[in-house]
N, C-alpha and C positions, 0 to 999 in steps of 0.2 A: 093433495098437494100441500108442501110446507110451505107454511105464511112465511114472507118476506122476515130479516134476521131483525128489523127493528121491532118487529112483534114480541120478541123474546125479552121483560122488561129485565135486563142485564146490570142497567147503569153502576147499581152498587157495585158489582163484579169489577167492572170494569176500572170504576176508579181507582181498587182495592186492588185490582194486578197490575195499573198504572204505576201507583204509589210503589209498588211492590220492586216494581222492576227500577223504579228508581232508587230505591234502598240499596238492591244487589246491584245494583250495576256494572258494578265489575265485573262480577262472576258470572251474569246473565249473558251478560254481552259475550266471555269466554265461552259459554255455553252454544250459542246460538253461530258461532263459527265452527266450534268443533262439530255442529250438527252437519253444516255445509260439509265443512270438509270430509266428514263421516260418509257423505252420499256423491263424491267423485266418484266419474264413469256410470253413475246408474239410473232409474228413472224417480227412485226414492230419494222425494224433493220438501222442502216446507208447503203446507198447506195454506195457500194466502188466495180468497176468493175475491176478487174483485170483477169487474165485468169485463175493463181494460185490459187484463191481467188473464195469461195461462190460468187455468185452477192449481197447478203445483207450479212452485217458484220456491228459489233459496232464498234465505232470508238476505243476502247479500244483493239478489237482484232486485227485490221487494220491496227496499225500504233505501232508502239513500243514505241513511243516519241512522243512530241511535233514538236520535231524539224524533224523527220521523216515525220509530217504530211506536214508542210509548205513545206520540200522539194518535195513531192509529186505534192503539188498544183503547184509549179513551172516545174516541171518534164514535162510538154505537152507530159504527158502517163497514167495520172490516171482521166478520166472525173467525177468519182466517188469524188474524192476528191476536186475536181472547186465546185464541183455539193455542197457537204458541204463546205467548202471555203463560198459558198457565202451563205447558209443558218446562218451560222453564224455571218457573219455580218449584216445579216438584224435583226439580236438579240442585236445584240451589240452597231450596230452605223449606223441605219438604213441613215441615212442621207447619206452615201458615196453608198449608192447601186444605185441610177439612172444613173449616170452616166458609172459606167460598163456594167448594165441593156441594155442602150441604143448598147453599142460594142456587146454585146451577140446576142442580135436579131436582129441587122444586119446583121448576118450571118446565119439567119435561124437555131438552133440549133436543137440536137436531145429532143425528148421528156423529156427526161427526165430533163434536164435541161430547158426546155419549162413550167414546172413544177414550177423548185423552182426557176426562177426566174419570173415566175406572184406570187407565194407565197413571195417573197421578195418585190417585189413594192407594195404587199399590206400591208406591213409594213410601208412604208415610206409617211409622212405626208404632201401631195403633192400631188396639181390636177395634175404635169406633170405626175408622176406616174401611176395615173387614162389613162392619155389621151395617156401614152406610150402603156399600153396594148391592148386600142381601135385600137391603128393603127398597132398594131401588130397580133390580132383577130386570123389570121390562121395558127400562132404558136402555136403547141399543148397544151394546160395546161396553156395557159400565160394567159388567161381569169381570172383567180384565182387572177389577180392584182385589178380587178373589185370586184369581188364579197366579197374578204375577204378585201378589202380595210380601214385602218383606217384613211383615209383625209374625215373627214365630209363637208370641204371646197368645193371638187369635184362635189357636186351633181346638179351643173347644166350642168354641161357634163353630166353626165348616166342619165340624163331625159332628155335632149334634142335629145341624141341619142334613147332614149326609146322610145320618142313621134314620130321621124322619124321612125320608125319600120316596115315595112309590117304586126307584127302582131296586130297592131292596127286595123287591119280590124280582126275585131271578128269572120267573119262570117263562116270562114272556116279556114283549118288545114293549117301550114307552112311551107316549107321546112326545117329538119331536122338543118340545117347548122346558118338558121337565129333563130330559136327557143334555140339554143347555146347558141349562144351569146345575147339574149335575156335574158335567163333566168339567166347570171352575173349580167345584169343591173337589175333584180327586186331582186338577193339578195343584191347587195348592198342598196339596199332601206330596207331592212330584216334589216340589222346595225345600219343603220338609217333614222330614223323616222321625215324624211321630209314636214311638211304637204302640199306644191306645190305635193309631187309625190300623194298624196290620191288617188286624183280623177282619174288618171292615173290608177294606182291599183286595186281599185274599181269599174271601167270599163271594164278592162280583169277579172276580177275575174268573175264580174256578167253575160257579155253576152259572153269568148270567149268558143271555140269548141276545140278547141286546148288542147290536156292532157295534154303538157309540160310547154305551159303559164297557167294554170288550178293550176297544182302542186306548181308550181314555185310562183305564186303571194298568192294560199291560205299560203304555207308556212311565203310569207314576213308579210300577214293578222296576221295570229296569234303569228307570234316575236312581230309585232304593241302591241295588247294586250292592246288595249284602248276600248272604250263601243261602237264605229262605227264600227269599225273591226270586234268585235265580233259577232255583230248585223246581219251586211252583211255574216258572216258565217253562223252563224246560220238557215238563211233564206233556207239553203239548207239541212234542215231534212228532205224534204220532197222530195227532186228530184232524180230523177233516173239515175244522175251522180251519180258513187262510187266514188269520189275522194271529190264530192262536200257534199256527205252522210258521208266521212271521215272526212272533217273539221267540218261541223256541228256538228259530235259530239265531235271531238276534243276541240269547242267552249265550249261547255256544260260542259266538266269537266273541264274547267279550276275554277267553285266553286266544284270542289269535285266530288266523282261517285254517291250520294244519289243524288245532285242535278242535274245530268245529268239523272239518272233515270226517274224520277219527269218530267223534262225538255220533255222526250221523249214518256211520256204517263204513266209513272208509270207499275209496272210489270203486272197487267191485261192486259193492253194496247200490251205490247212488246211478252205476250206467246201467242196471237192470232195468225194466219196465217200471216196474212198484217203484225204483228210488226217482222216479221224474219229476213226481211234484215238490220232492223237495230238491234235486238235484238242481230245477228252476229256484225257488227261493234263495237254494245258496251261496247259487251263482251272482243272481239277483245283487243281494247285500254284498258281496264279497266283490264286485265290480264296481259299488256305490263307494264303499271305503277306499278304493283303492282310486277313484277318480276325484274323490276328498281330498285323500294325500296327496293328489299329484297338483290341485289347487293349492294346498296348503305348503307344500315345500317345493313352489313353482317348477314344477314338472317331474318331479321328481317320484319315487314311489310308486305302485305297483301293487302287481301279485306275484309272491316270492314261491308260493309251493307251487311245481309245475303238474302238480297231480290236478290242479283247476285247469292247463292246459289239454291233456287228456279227456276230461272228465266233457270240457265243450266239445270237443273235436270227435267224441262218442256221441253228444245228440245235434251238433250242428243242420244233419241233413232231416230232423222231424221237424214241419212246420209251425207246432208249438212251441218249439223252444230257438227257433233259429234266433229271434232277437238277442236275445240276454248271451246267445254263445257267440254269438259276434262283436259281441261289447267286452266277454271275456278276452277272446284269441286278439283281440285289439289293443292290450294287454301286454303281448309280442309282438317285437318283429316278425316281418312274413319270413324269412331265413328259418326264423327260432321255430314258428308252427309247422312249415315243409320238411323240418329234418324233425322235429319230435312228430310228425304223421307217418314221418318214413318208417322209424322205428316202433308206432306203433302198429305196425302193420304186418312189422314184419313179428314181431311176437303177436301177430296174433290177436292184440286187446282191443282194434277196432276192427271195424268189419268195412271191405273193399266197395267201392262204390258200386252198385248193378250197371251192365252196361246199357246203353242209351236204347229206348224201344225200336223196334225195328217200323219204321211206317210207311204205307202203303202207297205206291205215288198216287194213286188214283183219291187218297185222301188230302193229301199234299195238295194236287189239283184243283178237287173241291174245294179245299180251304181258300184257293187263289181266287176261284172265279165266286166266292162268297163274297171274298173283300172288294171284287171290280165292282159287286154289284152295291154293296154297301156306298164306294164310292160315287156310284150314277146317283143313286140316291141321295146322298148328299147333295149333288149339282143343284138336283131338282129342288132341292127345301130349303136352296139357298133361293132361287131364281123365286120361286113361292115368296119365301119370305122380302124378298128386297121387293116384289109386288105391293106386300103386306104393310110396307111402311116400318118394317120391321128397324130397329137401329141397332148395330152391330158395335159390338165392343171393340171387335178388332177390324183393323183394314181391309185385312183378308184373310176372310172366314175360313175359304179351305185353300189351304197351299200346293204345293206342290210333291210328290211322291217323295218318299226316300231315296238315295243312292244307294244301289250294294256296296261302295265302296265304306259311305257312313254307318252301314248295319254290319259288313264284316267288322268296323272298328268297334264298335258297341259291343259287338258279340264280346271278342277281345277283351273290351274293359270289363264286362261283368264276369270274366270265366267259364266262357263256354254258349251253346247256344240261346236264343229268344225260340221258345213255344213257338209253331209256326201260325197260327193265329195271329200272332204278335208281332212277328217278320214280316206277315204277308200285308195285314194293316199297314205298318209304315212303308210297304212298298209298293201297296196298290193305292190306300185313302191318302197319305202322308200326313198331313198334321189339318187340323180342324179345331175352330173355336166357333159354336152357335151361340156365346153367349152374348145378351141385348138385352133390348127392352122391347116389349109391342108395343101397339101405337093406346095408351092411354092407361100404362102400366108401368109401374116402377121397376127400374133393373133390377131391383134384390129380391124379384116375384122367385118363389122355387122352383123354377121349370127345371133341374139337372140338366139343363141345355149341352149336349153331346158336344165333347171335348177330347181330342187326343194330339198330345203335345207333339213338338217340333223332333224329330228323332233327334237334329244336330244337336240342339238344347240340352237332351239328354244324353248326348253324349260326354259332352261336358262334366254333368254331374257323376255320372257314371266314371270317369276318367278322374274324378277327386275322392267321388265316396266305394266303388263299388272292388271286387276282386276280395281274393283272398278266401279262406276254406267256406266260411257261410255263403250262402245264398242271401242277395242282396233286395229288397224291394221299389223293384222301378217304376219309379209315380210317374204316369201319362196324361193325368189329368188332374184339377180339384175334383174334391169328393161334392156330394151337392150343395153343402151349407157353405163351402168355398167361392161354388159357382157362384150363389147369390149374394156374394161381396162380405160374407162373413170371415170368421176366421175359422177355420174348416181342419179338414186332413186332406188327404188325399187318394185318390186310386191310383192300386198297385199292381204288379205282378211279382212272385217272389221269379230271380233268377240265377243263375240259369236254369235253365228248364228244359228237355228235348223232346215236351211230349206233343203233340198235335196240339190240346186247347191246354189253359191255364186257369185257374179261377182270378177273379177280380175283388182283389180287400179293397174295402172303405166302400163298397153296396149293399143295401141290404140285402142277406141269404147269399153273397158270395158267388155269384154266376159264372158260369167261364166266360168267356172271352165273345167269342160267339152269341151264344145266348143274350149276353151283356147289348150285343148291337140288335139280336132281334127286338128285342124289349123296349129299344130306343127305335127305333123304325114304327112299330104299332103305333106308337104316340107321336109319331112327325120328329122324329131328332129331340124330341123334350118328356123325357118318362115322368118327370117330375109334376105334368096337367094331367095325369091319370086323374080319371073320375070328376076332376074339373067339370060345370057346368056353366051354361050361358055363352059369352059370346068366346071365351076360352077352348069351349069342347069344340065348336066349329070350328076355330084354325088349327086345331089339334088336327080333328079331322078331315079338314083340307091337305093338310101337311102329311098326315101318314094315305092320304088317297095316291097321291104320286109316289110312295114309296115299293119296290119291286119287294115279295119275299124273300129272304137268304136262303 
């Protein structure tokens, strides 16, 4: 536990960025509005701890005055306010921060001021600055004096220290703790482009195994951005590192997406089997830039070669790639993708959907009187549970069936049919939420307490996000770390779909559909008490004793 902030003996500090900020005044004060105004619309706020007080606030809401704020910084009761106190000065008169710098981290400070003051020495134009955070290294966040450093003078310290490295030995993976601090020393080489540090760079890049020196040195490769850098990236279109298949193509577009196209094989090349893994990457980054530029010249911008139009609308329908070719054709108007699928159909360069399986009504059948039964079951683990003392999150657990009329609209908004497993659910169970608390259990216990959403609900989203050539994934539920009030994913189906079952993303191992409710029934509606012991396993197994098999 960190001791209370008046254990930190600061005072000197304090008077010393008091005084300070009365000197700048001016400029401090201009400083600490333009920070405000920097973080309209976002959650990126000034850091000002008080008890009274959010943990983030702007300095506008935080301080009533000027003079409010410096008495704060003097006050040895606001570390919020030290913490700004000295971001400010390293704005203003970066020159006076080493010397506080140096009182602060002799006292081991808390993180957060471990923080901004490696962010402040990287202001300051001076190897001591560089060589204060190296020997400071296991203060949290002070690394940041390294990596964002503006002293170009420094860079025979961070190669000297880099060349003594354990991760110089390429040959295998490095402790967590040295790959840290590692990885400040090759961004500051990212700033600046030293040519002593190359060969250094280009020796972790080329042979190490390491993902963190891997990441770390192809980043500083591609800020270089000279024709040896690039060269050396490039060299990795072909390897079956994904990080070294990331820069390769990141290399390639830096002439533009036509000529990383071109670069990569050209679209025959890429709708083959073999070109998939990087047909994904390309797509990937070539989507990312283009939803950059459409932020950055408010809506504007795009992808201008339509050969990336093709190129998704060839692997739209494999399940690996469906995400990233739906973020492409998104791209386009649905006009622009319908008449370029016409045409490529007609020459031939995509290949015709299969038509939809033929199924058996007697499978059809089964799958109905699956779901009634599924349904009964639910009744029973509800009545069970409201016995139990059970408390339910929602009002009502289980609602009421789907309409045909709401499932032919769904069908409609996603493009075609729901898997009949999936149809048959919302039209026999309808919607379902077991999630609660038992009686002397907290709600965020993990039970994956059995969940399938409101059909109308999702039609809704369905009617905003869904249509158009991809196949879409329709979340019916939170995944289980959702259930338990976290921030989660969720469960899906990809759609449409015509086959009898579907599998289920965001479970573990991917069950279909089916299977997915047997797994929940064994366990009482909560898969999530599997193997649970004590008074847990008994209302597990009370709860799946009233359950019928599917």
């Amino acid at each position: 536990m960190k001791p209370p902030f008046e254990k930190w003996d600061l005072v000197d500090v304090e008077r010393a960025l008091a005084d300070a900020m009365e000197r700048h005044r001016e400029h401090a004060l201009a400083e600490a509005h333009a920070l405000d105004a920097a973080t309209v619309g976002t959650n990126l706020v000034l850091p000002v701890r008080r008890l009274a007080r959010p943990w983030h606030q702007r300095y506008a809401d935080a301080f009533p005055s000027w003079e409010a704020f410096v008495a704060a910084v003097r006050s040895d009761a606001d570390p919020g306010a030290v913490e700004l106190a000295l971001r400010l000065l390293s704005r203003v008169a970066p020159g006076e921060v080493l010397p506080l710098a140096r009182k602060i981290l002799a006292v081991s400070p808390w993180s957060e001021m471990g923080s901004e003051v490696g962010a402040a020495l990287g202001k300051v134009d001076d190897p001591a600055a560089v060589e204060l955070a190296l020997a400071h290294a296991d203060v949290p966040y002070v690394l940041r004096g390294v990596s964002s450093s503006v002293c170009a003078r420094a860079w025979p310290i961070v190669l000297r220290r880099l060349e003594a490295s354990r991760v110089m030995d390429t040959s295998r993976a490095h402790p967590r703790s040295e790959t840290h601090l590692v990885e400040s020393l090759i961004a500051y080489f990212g700033h600046h482009h030293v040519d002593q540090a190359w060969p250094v760079l280009s020796r972790l890049y080329a042979g190490s195994v390491d993902e963190y020196v891997l990441l770390a040195t192809g980043h500083a490769l591609v800020a270089w951005d000279d024709e040896r850098s690039l060269a050396l990236l490039e060299e990795g279109t072909g390897s079956r590192s994904d990080r070294r298949r990331f820069f390769a193509v990141r290399a390639h577009l830096r002439d533009g997406e036509s000529h990383a196209m071109d670069a990569l094989g050209g679209l025959e090349a890429l709708r083959r089997a073999s070109g998939r893994v990087l047909a994904h990457e390309l797509m990937d980054q070539v989507w990312h830039r283009a939803r950059d530029a459409r932020k950055a010249t408010a809506g504007r911008g795009g992808i201008a070669d339509e050969r990336y139009l093709a190129l998704a609308l060839a692997w739209v329908k494999d399940e690996r790639m469906v995400g990233v070719c739906r973020y492409v054709l998104d791209c386009w108007s649905k006009s622009e993708v319908a008449a370029a699928k016409k045409r490529l159909l007609r020459a031939g360069a995509i290949e015709r959907p299969a038509p939809p399986p033929k199924l058996a009504k007697a499978d059809v059948e089964a799958m109905r009187r699956s779901m009634k039964k599924a349904r009964k079951n639910l009744e029973a683990i509800v009545r069970e549970l409201e016995e139990l003392g059970y408390a339910f999150d929602s009002k009502a657990p289980l609602g009421r069936p789907a309409s045909p009329e709401t499932l032919k609209a769904l069908e409609k908004a996603v493009g075609g049919p729901l898997p009949v497993s999936l149809r048959m659910a919302f039209l026999e169970i309808g919607s379902c939420d077991l999630r609660g608390a038992f009686p002397g259990h907290e709600p965020s216990l993990a039970t994956d307490a059995f969940v399938l959403g409101d059909a109308r609900d999702i039609l809704v989203d369905a009617l905003e996000n869904a249509g158009g050539e991809a196949r879409w994934p329709l979340a019916f539920a939170p995944d289980a770390v959702g259930k338990a009030g976290f921030s989660g994913g969720q469960e899906t189906i990809l759609v449409p779909d015509p086959s009898l079952d579907a599998r289920v993303a965001g479970v573990r191992g991917e069950p279909l559909l089916l299977e997915r409710l047997r797994q929940t029934f064994r366990h009482g509606g909560f898969p999530g008490l599997a193997g649970k012991k004590g008074p847990l396993a008994a209302i597990t197994a009370r709860l799946a004793k009233v359950c019928v098999p599917l």
